[in-house]
Structures are given as structure tokens and as C-alpha cells.
TIVO-2410 file (N, C-alpha, C; in nm, 3 decimals):
# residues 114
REC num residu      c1      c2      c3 atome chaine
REC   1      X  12.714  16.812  17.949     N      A
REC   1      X  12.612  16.842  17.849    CA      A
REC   1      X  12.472  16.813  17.902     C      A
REC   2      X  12.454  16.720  17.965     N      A
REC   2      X  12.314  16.631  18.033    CA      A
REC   2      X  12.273  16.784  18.170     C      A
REC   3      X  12.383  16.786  18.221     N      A
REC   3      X  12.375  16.787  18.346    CA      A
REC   3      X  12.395  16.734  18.423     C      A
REC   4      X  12.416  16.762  18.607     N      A
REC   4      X  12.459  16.717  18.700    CA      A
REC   4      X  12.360  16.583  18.692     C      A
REC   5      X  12.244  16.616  18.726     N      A
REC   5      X  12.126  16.499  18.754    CA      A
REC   5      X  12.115  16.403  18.653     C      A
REC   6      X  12.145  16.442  18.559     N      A
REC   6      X  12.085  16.318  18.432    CA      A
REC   6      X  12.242  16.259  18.448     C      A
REC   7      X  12.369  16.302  18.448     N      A
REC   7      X  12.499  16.212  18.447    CA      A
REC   7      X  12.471  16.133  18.562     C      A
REC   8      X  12.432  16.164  18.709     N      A
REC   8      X  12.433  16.088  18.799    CA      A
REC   8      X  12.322  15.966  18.801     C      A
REC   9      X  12.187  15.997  18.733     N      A
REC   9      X  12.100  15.909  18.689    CA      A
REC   9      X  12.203  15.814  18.583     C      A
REC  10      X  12.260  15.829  18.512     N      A
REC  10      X  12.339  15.766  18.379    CA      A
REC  10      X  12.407  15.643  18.481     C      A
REC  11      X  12.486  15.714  18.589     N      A
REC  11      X  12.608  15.639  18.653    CA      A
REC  11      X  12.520  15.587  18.678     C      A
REC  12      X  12.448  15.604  18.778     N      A
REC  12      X  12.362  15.455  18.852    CA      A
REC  12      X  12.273  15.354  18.766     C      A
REC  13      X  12.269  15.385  18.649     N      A
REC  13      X  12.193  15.217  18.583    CA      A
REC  13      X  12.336  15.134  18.528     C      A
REC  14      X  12.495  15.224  18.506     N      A
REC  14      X  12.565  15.107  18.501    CA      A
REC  14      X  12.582  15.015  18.601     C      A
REC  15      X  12.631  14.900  18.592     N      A
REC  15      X  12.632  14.774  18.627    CA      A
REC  15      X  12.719  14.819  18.721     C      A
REC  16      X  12.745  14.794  18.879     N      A
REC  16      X  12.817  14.800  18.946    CA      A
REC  16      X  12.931  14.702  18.958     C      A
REC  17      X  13.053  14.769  18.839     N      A
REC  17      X  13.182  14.735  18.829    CA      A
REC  17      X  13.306  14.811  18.871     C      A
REC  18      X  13.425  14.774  18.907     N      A
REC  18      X  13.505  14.858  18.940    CA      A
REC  18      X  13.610  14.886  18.810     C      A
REC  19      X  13.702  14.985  18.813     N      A
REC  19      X  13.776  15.053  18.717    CA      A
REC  19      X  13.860  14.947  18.639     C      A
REC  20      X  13.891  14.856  18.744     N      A
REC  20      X  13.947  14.677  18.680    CA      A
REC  20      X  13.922  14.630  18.583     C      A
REC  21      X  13.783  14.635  18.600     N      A
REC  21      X  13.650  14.553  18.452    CA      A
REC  21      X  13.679  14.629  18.342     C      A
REC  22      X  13.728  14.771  18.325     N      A
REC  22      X  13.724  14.848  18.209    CA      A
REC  22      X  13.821  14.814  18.132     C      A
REC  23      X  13.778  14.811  17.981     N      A
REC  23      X  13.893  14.750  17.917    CA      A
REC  23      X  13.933  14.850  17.842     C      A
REC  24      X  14.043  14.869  17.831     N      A
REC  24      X  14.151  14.961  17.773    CA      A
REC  24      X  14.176  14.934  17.608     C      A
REC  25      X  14.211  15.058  17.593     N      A
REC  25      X  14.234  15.021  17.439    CA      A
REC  25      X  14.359  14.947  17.398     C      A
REC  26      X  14.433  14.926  17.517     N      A
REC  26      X  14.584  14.816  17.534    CA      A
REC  26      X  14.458  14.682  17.500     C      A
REC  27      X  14.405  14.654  17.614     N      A
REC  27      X  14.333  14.557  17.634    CA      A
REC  27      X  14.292  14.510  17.518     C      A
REC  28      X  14.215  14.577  17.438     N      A
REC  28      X  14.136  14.568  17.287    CA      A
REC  28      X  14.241  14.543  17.171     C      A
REC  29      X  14.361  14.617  17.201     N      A
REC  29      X  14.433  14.592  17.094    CA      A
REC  29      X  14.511  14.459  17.108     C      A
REC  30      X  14.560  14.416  17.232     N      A
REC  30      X  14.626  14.274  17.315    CA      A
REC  30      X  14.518  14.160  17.251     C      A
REC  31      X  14.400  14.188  17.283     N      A
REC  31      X  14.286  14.093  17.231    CA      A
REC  31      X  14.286  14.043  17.056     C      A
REC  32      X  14.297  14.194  16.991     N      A
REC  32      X  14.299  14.189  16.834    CA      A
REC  32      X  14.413  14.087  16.820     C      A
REC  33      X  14.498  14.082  16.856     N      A
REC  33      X  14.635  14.039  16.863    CA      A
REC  33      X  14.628  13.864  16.862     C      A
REC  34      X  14.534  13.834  16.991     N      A
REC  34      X  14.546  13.745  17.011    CA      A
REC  34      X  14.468  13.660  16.911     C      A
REC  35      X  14.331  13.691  16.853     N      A
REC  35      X  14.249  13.698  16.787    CA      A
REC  35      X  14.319  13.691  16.617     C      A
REC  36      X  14.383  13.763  16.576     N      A
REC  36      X  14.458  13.772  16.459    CA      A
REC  36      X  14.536  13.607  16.486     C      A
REC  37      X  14.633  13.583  16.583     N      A
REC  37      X  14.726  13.494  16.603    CA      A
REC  37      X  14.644  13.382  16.554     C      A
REC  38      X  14.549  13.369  16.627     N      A
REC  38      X  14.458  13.250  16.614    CA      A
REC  38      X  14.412  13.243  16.481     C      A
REC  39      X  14.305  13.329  16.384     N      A
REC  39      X  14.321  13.308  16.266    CA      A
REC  39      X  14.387  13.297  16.189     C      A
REC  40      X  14.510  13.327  16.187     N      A
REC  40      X  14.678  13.290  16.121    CA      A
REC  40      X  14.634  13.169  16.130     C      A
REC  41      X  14.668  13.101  16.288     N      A
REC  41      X  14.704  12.959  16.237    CA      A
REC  41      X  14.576  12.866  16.178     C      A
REC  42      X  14.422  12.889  16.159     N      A
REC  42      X  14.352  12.843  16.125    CA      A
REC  42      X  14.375  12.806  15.949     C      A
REC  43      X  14.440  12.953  15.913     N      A
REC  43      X  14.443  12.983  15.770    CA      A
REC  43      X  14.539  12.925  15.749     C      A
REC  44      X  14.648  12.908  15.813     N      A
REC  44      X  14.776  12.778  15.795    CA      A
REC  44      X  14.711  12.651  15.768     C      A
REC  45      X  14.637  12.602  15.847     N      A
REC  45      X  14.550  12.477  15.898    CA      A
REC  45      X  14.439  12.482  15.747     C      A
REC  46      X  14.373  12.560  15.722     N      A
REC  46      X  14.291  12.513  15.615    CA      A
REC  46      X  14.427  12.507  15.465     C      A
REC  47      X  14.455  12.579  15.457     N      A
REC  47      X  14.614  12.586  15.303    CA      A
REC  47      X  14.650  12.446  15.326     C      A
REC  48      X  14.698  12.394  15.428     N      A
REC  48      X  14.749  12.259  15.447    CA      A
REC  48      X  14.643  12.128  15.406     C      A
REC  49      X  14.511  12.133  15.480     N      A
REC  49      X  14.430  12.063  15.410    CA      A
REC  49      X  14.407  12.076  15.282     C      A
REC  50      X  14.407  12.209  15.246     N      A
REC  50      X  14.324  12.252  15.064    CA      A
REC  50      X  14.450  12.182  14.979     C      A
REC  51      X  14.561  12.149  15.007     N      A
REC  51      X  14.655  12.123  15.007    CA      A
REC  51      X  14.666  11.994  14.935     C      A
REC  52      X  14.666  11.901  15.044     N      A
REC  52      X  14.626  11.778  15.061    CA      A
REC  52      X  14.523  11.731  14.971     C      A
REC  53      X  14.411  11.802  14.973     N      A
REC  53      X  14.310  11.762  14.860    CA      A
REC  53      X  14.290  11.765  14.727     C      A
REC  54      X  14.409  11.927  14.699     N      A
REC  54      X  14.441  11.944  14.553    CA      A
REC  54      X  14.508  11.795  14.525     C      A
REC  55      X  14.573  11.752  14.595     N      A
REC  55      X  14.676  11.641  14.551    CA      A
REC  55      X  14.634  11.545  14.517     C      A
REC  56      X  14.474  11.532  14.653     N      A
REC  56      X  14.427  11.404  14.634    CA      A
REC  56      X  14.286  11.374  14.524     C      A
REC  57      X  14.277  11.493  14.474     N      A
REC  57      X  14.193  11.542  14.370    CA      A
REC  57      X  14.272  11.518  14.221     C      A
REC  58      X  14.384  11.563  14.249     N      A
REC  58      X  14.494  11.514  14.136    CA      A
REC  58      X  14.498  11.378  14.076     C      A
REC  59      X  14.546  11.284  14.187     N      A
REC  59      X  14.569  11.182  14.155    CA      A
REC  59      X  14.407  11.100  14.132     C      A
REC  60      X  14.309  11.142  14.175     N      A
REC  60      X  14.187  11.126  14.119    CA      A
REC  60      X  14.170  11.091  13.951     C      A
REC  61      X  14.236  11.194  13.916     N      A
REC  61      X  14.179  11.240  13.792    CA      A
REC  61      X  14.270  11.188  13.705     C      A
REC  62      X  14.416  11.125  13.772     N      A
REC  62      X  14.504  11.124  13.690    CA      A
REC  62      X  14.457  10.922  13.679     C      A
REC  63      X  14.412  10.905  13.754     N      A
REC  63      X  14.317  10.736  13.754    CA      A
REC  63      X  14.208  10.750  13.668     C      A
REC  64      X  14.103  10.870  13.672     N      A
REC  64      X  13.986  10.875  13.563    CA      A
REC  64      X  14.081  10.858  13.460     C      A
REC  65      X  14.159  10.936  13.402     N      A
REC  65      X  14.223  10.952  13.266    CA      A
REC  65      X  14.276  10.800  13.230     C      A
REC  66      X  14.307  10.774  13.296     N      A
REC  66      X  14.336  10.590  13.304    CA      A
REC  66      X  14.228  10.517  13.258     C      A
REC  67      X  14.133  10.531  13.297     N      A
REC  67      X  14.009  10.441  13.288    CA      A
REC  67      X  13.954  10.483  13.190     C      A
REC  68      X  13.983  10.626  13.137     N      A
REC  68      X  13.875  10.695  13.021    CA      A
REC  68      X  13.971  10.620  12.902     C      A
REC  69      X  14.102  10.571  12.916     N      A
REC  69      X  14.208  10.567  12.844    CA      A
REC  69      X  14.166  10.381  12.824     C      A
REC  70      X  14.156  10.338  12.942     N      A
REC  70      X  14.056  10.207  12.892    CA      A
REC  70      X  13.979  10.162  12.834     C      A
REC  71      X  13.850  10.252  12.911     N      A
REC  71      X  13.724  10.273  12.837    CA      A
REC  71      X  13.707  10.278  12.667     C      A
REC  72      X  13.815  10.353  12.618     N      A
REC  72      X  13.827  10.434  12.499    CA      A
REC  72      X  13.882  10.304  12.393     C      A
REC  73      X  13.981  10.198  12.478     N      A
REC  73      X  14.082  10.136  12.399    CA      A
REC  73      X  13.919   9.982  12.392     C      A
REC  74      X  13.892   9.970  12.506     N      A
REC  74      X  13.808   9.874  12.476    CA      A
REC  74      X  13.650   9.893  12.428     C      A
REC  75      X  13.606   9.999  12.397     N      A
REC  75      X  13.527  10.081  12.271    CA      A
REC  75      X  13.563  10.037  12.163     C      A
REC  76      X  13.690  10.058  12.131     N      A
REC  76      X  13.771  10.016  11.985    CA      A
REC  76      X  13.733   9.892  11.935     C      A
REC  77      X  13.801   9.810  12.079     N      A
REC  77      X  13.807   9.635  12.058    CA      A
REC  77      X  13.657   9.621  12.002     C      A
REC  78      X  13.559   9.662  12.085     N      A
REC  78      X  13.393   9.629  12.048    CA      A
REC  78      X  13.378   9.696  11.963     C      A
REC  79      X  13.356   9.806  11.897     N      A
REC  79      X  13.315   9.813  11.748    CA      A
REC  79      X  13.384   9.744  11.655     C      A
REC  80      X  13.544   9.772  11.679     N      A
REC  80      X  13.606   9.635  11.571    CA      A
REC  80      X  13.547   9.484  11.577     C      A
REC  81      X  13.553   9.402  11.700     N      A
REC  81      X  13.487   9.275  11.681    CA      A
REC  81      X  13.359   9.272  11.598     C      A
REC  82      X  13.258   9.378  11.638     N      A
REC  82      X  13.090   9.396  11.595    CA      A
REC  82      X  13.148   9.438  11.411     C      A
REC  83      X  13.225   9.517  11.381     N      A
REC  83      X  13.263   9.550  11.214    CA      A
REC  83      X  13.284   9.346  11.144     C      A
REC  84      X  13.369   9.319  11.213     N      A
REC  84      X  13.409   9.174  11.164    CA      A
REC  84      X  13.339   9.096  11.174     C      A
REC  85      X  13.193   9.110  11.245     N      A
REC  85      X  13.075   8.991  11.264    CA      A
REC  85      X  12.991   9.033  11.172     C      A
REC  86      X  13.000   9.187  11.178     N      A
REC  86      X  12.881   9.247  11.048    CA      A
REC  86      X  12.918   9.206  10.913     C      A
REC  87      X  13.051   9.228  10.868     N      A
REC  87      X  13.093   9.192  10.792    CA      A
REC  87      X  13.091   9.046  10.746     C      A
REC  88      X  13.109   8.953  10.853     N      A
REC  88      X  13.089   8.788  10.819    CA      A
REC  88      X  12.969   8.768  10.762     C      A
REC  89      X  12.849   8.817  10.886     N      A
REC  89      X  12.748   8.795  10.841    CA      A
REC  89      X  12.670   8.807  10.709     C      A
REC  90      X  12.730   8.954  10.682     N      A
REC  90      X  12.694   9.012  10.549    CA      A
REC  90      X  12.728   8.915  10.488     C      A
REC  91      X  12.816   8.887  10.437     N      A
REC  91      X  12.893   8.778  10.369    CA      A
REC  91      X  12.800   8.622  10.346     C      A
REC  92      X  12.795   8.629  10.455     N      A
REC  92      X  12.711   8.488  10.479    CA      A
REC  92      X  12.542   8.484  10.410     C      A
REC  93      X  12.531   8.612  10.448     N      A
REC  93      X  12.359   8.595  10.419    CA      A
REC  93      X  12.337   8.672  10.238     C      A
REC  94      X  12.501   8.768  10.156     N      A
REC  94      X  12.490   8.740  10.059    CA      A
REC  94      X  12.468   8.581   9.979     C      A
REC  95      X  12.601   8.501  10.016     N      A
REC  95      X  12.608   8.403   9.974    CA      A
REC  95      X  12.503   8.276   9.963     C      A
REC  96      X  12.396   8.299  10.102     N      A
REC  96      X  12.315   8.251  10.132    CA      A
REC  96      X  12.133   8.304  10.014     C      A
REC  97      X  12.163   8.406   9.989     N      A
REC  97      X  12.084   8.449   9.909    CA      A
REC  97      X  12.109   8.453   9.721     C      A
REC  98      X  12.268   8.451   9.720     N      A
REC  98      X  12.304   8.432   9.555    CA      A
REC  98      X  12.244   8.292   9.611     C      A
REC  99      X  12.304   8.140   9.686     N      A
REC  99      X  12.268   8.024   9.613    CA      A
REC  99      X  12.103   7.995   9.615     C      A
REC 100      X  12.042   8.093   9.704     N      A
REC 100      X  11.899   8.071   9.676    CA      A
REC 100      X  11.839   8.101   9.553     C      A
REC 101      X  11.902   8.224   9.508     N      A
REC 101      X  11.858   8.277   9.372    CA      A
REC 101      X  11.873   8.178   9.258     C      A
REC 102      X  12.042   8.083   9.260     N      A
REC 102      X  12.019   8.040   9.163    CA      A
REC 102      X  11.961   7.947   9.153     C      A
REC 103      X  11.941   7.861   9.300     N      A
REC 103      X  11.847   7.692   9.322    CA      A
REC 103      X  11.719   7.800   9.267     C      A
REC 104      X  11.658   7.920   9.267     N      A
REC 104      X  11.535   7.954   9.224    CA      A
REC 104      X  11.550   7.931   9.093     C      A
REC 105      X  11.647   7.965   9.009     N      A
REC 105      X  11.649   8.026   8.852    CA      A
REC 105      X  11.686   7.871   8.833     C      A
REC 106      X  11.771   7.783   8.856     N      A
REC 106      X  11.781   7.643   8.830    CA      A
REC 106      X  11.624   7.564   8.826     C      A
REC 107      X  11.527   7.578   8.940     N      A
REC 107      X  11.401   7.547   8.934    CA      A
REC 107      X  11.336   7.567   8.836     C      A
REC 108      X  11.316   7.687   8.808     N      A
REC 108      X  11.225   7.788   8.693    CA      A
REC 108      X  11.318   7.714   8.570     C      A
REC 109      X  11.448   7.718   8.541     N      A
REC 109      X  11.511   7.626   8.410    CA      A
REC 109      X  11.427   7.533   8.394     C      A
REC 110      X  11.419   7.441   8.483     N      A
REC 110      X  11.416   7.305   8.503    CA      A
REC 110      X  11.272   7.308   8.483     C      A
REC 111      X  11.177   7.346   8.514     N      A
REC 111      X  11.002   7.383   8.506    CA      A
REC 111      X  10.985   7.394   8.388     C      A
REC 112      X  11.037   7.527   8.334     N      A
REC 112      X  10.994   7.559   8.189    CA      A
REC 112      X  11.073   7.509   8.069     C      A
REC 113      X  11.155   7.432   8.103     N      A
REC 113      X  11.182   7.303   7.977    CA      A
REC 113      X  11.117   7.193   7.951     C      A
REC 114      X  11.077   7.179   7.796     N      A
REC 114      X  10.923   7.094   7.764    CA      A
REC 114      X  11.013   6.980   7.771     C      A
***
């Protein structure tokens, strides 16, 4: 298509190799081959780790649930103790305020009788 002169200009800027160096489409496909083999076993190699981590991600969570299961039970304990102190207290600072009222209203008796 070029011509005589422009193919022979073509040949001489390739690299002076012999017919050896040329790789065949055996060659290319032998390569794919080898190339495939090797990512196989990478993709074996990562499944096995992802593996391993689902598991160890598992048992992670199956310890959070433990602790949330703690967390949760000793929440309980502390608002119950804090209900039973509120409650005392209440108690206390009614009682503390009826006997003030009546040492008040006993006073005021005791004042305004001639």
C-alpha cells in the first residue's frame, strides 16, 4: 500500500530484533493463561481473608451486643436506685415541711391566744 520505499523506511526504524523476540498469539494467549492463574489465586487469597474478617467482625458485634446488654441492665439499676432516693427524699422534705407548717400554725395558736 506505502510502497517499496516507505515499507523499507518502516523496516529500518524497527528496533533491530530477530523473529525470536516476536510474540505469537500462542505466546499472548500462554501469557493470558498465566496471568488469569495468578489472579485466581489472589481472588482465593482475598475470599479467605474477607472470610476471616466476616467472622472476626461477627464475633465483634456479638461482644457489643453483650455490653449494650450491660449497659442497658445497669441503666435500669441507676434510674431505679435515683426513683428510690427521689422518692425518699420527697418523702423526707414533705414531712419536713408538714412539721414546719404545723410548729408555724402551733406558733401563730400560741401568739394569738390572749
Amino acid at each position: 500500500m506505502l510502497g517499496a520505499d516507505e515499507g523499507i523506511t518502516l523496516m529500518e526504524l524497527l528496533p533491530p530484533v530477530g523473529w525470536a523476540d516476536v510474540a505469537t498469539k500462542q505466546d499472548l494467549a500462554l501469557l493470558e493463561q498465566r496471568v488469569d492463574a495468578r489472579f485466581d489465586k489472589v481472588d482465593a487469597r482475598f475470599e479467605r481473608v474477607e472470610s476471616r474478617m466476616e467472622a472476626r467482625f461477627d464475633a465483634i458485634d456479638a461482644r457489643f451486643e453483650i455490653v449494650d446488654g450491660r449497659f442497658d441492665t445497669l441503666k435500669f439499676e441507676v434510674l431505679g436506685t435515683m426513683e428510690r432516693e427521689l422518692r425518699s427524699q420527697t418523702w423526707k422534705l414533705f414531712a419536713l415541711n408538714a412539721a414546719a407548717m404545723g410548729a408555724m400554725i402551733g406558733a401563730l395558736v400560741a401568739v394569738a391566744k390572749p
